[in-house]
C-alpha positions in Angstrom: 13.5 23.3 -31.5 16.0 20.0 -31.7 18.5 20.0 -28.8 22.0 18.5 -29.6 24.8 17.4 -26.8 28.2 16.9 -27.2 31.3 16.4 -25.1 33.7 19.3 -25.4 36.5 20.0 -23.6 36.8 22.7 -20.5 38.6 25.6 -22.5 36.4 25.3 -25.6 33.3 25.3 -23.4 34.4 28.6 -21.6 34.9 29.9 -25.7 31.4 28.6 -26.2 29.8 30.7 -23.2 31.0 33.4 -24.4 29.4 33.3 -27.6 25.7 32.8 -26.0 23.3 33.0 -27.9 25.5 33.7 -31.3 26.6 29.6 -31.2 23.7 28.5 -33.9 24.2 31.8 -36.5 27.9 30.6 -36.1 27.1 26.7 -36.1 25.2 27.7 -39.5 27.5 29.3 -41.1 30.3 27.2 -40.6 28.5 24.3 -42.5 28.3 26.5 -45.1 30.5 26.1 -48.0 31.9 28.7 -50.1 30.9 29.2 -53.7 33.8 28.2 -55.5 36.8 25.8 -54.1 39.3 28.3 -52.1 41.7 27.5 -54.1 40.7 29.6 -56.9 40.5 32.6 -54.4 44.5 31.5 -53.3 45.3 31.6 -57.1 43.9 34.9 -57.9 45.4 36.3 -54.4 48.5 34.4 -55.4 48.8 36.7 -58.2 47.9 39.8 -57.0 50.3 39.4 -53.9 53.3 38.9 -56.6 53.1 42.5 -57.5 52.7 41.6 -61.6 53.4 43.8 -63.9 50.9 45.6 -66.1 51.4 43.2 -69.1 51.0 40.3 -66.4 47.8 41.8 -65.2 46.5 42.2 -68.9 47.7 38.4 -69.9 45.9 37.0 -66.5 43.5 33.8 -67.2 41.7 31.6 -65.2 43.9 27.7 -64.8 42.6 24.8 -67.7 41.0 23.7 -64.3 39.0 27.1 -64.0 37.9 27.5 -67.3 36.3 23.8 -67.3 34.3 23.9 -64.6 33.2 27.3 -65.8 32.3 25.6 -69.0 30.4 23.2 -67.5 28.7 25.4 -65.8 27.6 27.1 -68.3 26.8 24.7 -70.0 24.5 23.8 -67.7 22.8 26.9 -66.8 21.9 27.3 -71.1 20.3 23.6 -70.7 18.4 24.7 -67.4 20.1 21.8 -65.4 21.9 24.0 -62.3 21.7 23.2 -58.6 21.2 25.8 -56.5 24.8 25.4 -55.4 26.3 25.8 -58.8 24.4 28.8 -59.4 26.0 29.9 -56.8 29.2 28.7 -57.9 28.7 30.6 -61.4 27.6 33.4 -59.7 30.3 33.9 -57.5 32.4 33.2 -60.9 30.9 36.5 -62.6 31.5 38.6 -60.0 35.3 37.2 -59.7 35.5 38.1 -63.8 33.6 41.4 -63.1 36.5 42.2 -60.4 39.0 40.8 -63.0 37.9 43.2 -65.9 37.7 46.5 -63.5 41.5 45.5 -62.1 42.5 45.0 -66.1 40.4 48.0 -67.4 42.4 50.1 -64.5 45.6 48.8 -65.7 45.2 50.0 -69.1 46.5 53.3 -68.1 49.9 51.7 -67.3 50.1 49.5 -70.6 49.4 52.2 -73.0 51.8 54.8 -71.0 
């Protein structure tokens, strides 16, 4: 296994003891990127935090910005061109929808009340 040194300074070394043998899970996973850009998470957390209304709730979309990539995506996927990393980017984009629908589909009650 590859050793790597670097310079760090005294109070993030003490950190780094403490981790032990954790350091290279967490090295790992910081390079990791998440699915989709964080700021469609912060636009969808945005929203919730406002408190909408039911009828905002029912009216939400995805931004222009949102619904191109998702195009694209798709797009892509039906021509069998996807990176591993953009199926994982549409994944992660169905399972934001699915969480969409079931908010909307709960909020139905309230809209027809």
């Amino acid at each position: 296994m590859p050793k790597i040194t670097l310079e760090v300074s005294e109070e993030l070394s003490q950190q780094l003891a403490q981790l032990g043998h954790r350091l290279p899970e967490l090295l790992a996973l910081s390079l990791q990127q998440p699915a989709v850009p964080a700021q469609v998470y912060r636009y969808i957390l945005d929203f919730l935090a406002s408190n909408p209304t039911p009828e905002q709730i029912a009216d939400f979309k995805p931004t222009p910005e949102m619904q191109a990539r998702l195009r694209t995506l798709l797009a892509r996927s039906k021509a069998g061109e996807l990176a591993p990393s953009e199926l994982k980017e549409l994944d992660e984009y169905e399972r934001i929808e699915h969480l969409m629908v079931m908010i909307k589909a709960g909020n139905l009650v309230a809209v027809e009340a």
